[in-house]
C-alpha positions in Angstrom: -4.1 -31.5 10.6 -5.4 -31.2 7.1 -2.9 -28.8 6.1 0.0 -30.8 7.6 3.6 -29.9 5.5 1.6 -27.7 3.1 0.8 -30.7 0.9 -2.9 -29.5 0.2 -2.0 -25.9 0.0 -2.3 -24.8 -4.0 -0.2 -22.0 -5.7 -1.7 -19.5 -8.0 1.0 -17.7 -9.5 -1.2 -15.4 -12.0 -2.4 -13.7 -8.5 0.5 -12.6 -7.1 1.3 -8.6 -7.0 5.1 -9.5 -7.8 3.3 -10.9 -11.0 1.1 -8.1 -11.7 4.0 -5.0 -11.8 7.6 -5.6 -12.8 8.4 -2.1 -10.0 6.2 -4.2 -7.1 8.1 -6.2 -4.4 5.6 -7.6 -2.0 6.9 -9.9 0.5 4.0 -10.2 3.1 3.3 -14.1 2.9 7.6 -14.7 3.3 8.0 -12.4 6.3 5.1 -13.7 8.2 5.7 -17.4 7.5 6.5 -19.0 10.9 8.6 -22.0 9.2 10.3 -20.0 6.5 9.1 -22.3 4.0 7.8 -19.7 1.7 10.4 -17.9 -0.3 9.8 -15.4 -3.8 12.9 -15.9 -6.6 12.5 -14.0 -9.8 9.1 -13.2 -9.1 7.4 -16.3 -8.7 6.8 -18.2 -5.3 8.0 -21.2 -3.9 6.5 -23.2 -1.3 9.3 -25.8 0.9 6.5 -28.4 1.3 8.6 -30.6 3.8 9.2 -27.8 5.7 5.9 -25.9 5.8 4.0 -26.5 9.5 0.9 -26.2 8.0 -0.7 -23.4 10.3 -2.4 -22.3 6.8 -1.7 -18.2 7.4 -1.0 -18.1 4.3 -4.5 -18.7 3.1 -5.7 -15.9 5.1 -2.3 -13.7 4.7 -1.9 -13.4 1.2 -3.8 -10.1 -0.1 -4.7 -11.2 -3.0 -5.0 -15.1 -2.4 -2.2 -16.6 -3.9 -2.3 -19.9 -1.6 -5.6 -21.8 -1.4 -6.2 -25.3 -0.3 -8.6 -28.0 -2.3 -9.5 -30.1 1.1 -10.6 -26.9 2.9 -12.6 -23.8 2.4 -13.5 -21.2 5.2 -17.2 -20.6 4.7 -17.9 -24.1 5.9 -17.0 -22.7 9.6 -19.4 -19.8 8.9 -22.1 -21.9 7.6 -21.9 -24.5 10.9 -22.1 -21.3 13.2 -25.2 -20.4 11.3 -26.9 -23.7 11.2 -26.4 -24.2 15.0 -27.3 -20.4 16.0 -25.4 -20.6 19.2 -24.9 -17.8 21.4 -21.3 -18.2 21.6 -19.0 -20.7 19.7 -15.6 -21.5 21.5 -12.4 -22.0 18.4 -10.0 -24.7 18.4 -7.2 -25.1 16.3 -6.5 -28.8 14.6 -3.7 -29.8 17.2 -5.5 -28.7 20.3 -5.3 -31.4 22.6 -8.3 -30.6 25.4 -11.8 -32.1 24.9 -14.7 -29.3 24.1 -18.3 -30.0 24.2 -21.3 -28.7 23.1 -23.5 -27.4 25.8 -27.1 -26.9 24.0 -28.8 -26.0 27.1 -26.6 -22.7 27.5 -26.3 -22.2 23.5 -22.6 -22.7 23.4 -21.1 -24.7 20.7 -17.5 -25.4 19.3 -15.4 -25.7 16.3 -12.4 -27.0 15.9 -10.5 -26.4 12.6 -8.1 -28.5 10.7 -5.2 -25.8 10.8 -4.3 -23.2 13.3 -6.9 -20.6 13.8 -4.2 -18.0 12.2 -5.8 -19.5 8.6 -9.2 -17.6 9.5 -9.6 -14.4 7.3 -10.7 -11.3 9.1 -13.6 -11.1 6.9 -14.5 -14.4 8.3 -14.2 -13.5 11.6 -16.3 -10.7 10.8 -19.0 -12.5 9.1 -18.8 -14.7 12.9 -18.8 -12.2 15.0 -22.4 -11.2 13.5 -23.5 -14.6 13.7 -22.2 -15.7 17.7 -19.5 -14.6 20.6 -16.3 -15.4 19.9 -14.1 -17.7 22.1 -10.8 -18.3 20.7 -9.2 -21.3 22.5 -5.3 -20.0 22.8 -4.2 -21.7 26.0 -1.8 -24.4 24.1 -0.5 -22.4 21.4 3.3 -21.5 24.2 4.8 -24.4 22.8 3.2 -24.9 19.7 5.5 -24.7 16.3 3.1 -22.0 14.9 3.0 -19.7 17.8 4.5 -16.8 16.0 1.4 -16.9 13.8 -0.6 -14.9 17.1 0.0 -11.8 16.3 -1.5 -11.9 13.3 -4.4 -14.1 14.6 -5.2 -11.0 17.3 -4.5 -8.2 13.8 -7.4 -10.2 12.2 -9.4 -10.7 15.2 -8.8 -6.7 16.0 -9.9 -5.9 12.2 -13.1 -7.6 12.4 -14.0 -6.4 16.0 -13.3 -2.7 14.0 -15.5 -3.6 11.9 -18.3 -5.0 13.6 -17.9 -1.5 15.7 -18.0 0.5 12.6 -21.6 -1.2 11.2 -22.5 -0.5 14.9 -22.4 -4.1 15.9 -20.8 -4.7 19.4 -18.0 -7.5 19.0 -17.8 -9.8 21.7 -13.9 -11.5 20.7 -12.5 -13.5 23.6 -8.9 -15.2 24.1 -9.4 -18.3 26.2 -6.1 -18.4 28.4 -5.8 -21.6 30.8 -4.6 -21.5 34.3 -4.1 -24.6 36.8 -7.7 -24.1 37.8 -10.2 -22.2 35.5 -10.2 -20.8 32.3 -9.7 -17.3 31.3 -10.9 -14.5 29.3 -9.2 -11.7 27.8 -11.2 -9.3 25.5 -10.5 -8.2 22.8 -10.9 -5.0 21.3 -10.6 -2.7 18.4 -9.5 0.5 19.6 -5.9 1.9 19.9 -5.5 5.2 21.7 -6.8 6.9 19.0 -5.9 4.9 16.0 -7.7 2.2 14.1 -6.5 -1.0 13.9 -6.8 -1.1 10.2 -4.9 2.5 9.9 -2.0 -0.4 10.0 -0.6 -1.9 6.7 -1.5 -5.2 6.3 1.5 -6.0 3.6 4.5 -3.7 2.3 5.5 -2.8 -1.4 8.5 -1.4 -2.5 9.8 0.5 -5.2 11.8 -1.8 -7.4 12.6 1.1 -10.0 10.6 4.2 -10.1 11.4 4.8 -14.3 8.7 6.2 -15.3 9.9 5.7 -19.5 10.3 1.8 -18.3 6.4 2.0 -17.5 5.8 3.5 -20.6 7.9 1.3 -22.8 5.8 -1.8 -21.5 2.7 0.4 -22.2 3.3 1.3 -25.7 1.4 -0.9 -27.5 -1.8 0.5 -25.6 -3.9 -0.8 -28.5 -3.1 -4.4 -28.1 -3.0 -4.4 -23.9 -5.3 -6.8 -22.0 -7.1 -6.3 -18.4 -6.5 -8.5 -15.9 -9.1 -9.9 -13.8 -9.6 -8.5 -10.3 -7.4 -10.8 -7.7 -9.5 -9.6 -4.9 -9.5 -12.8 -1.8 -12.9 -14.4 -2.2 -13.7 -13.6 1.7 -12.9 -9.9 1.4 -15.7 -10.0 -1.9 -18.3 -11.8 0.7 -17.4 -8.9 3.0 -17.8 -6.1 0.2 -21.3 -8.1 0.2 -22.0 -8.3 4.1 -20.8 -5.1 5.3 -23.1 -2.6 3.4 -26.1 -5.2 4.7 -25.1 -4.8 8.2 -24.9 -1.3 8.7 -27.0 -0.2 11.9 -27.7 3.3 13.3 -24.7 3.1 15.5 -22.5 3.0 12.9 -19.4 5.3 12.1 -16.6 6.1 10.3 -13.3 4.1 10.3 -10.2 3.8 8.6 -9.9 2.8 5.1 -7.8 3.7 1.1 -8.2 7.1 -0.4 -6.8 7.9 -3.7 -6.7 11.3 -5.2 -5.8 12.5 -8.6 -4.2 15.5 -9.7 -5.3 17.6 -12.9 -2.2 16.6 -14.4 -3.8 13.1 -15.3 -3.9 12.2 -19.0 -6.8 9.9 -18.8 -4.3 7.2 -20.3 -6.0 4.4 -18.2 -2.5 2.7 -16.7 -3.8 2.9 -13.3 -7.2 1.4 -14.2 -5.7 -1.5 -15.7 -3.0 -2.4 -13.8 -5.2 -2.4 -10.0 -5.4 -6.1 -9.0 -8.6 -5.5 -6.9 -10.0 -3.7 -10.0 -11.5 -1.2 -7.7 -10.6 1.7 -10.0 -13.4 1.9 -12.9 -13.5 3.9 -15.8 -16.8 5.6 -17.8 -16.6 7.1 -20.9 -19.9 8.8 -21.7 -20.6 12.2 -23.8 -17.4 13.5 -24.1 -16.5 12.8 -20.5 -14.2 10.7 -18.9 -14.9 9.5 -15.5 -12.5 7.9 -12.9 -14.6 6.0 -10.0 -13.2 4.4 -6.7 -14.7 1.8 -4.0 -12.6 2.5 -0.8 -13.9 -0.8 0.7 -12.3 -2.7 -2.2 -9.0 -1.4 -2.6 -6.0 -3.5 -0.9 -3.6 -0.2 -0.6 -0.9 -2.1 -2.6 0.1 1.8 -4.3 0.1 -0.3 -8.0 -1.8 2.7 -8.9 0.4 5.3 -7.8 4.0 4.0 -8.9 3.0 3.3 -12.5 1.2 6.5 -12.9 3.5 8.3 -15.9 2.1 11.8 -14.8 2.7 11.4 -10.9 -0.9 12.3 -10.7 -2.0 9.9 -7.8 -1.5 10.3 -4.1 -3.0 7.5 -1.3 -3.7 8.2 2.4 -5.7 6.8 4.5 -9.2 8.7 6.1 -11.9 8.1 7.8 -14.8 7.4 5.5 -18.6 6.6 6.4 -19.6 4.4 3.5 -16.7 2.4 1.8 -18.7 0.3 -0.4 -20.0 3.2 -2.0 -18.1 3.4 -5.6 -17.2 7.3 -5.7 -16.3 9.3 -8.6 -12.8 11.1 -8.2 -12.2 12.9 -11.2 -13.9 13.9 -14.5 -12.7 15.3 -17.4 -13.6 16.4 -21.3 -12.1 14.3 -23.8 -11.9 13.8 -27.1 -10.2 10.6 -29.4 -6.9 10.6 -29.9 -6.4 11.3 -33.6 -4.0 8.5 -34.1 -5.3 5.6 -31.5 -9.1 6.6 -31.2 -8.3 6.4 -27.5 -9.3 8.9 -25.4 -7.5 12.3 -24.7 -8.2 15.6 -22.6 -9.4 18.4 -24.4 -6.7 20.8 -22.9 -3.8 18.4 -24.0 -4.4 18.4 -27.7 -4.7 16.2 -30.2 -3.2 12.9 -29.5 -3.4 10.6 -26.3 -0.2 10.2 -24.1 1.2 7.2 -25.3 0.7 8.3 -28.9 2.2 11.3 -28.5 5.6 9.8 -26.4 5.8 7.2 -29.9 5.4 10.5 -32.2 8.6 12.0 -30.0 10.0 8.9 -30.3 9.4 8.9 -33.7 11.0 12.3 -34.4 13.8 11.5 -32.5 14.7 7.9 -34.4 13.8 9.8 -37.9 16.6 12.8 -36.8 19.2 10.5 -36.4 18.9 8.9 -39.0 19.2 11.7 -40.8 22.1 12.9 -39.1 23.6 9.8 -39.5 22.8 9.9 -43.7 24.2 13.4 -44.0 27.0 12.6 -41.9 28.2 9.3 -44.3 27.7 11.8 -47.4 29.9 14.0 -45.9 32.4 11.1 -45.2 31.8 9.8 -48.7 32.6 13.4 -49.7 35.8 13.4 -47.9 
């Protein structure tokens, strides 16, 4: 396969959460890695290249697309399916040993990738299962090395097929089982007893250190801060493209991020700048400042809500109808900051958040020194 050992498979360090937030501790692509090769040490990751299998999760894992490969790319798969418009398209991994043909007369066609079927995004899937029926060829994949990557094949698979039910598309998502004398199929679906596959959390973060002056000490110098650039996978940005398209009558409302803000925010722009999706905006227009929210965009990695300083953010997760909709969330009179120019709630007075932790800072540093002046006179005294 093309992505045998992991020797095509490209790091991107500047992407990863554990690089964005010093308090982050996101471990999704190491847990899920069938071969263990994948391991995180002071906050960068490390890929055991002679030990990788090559299945290529990773490429799909990763939330915010990390590992990428320069041999392969996705979108060719959904670009064949179009070109061919078959009715359904069987799925093949790269070390599946049975012959597949292409039956034109029936519209069936195949594809068979150069990793395991694992490496497919659910947004890719998604963009598929618009396009043809879905046969996913899983009958040799008992004694396959990678096998422990088909659970989260049949997550993505599940997330798409929630998907296509939420634009009001019916999925049609088969697993192709083999027996001594016919093929299989087991369908797959979207619905659990009442909950959502995508109510699930695709990858865990933990609280490092919840020290709230530690966030604040690395936001000082607010004047000087720069914004990262949104780390959002490129196939979940086609999807924030082709869901909103593909929205039918039938449609309803599923599972996805909300964020809420208290009135105690400060308007001090931490969480703004610190979301890796950058699907928090901020507009600052006649004395009003404006916090705005895309559901659809947001990878529920709580960035937001551990670095707030005020504790003003809370996440759950509701059903909402149009996700790709940005949504305002809270607005509030400002003024500028009399000492930074940034901005700063009318109700909290005169200077901004940060500016006004550096002037108690500030009055603390100038009492001791004074205490500290009066106390050598009196020793001098002495």
């Amino acid at each position: 396969m093309i992505l045998k050992n992991g020797f095509t498979i490209k790091i991107a360090q500047d992407r990863c959460l554990n690089q964005r937030h010093y308090m982050v501790a996101c471990n999704h692509c190491v847990s899920n890695c069938p071969s263990d090769a994948i391991f995180i040490k002071n906050s960068q990751v490390y890929l055991l290249k002679e030990q990788c299998s090559g299945c290529g999760l990773c490429l799909s894992d990763c939330p915010t697309q990390v590992f990428s490969s320069g041999q392969w790319d996705e979108t060719n798969i959904v670009k064949n399916v179009q070109h061919h418009q078959w009715e359904t398209t069987e799925f093949f991994c790269g070390a599946h040993q049975s012959q597949y043909k292409i039956n034109k007369d029936e519209g069936t066609g195949a594809v068979q990738l150069p990793a395991c079927l694992s490496s497919v995004s659910r947004g890719t899937w998604y963009e598929l299962g618009l396009k043809t029926e879905l046969d996913i060829h899983v009958d040799q994949c008992e004694n396959c090395p990678m096998r422990a990557t088909l659970s989260r094949l049949e997550y993505n698979l599940s997330v798409a097929a929630e998907w296509l039910e939420s634009c009001g598309h019916q999925p049609e998502i088969n697993f192709i089982t083999e027996t001594k004398k016919q093929h299989k199929k087991k369908s797959l679906r979207a619905v659990q007893v009442g909950l959502k596959a995508t109510l699930r959390r695709d990858f865990f973060l933990s609280l490092v250190d919840f020290a709230q002056d530690a966030t604040m000490n690395m936001y000082a110098e607010h004047s000087k801060r720069t914004f990262l650039e949104s780390c959002l996978p490129d196939w979940w940005n086609r999807f924030a493209e082709s869901y909103p398209q593909n929205i039918t009558e039938e449609s309803y409302s599923t599972y996805w991020p909300v964020i809420r803000v208290n009135d105690q925010c400060v308007s001090c722009g931490i969480c703004r700048d610190f979301c890796p999706s950058k699907t928090l905006d901020i507009v600052e227009q006649d004395g009003n400042w404006t916090l705005r929210f895309t559901n659809g965009r947001c990878l529920d990695c709580r960035i937001c809500q551990m670095i707030c300083p005020m504790q003003a953010i809370t996440r759950e997760r509701e059903l909402v109808s149009e996700p790709f909709e940005l949504k305002e969330i809270l607005s509030l009179s400002v003024m500028e900051c009399k000492r930074c120019g940034d901005m700063v709630p009318q109700k909290n007075g005169e200077y901004c958040h940060w500016c006004e932790k550096e002037r108690a800072q500030e009055t603390d540093l100038n009492q001791l020194c004074k205490n500290l002046f009066l106390s050598s006179r009196n020793h001098v005294g002495d």
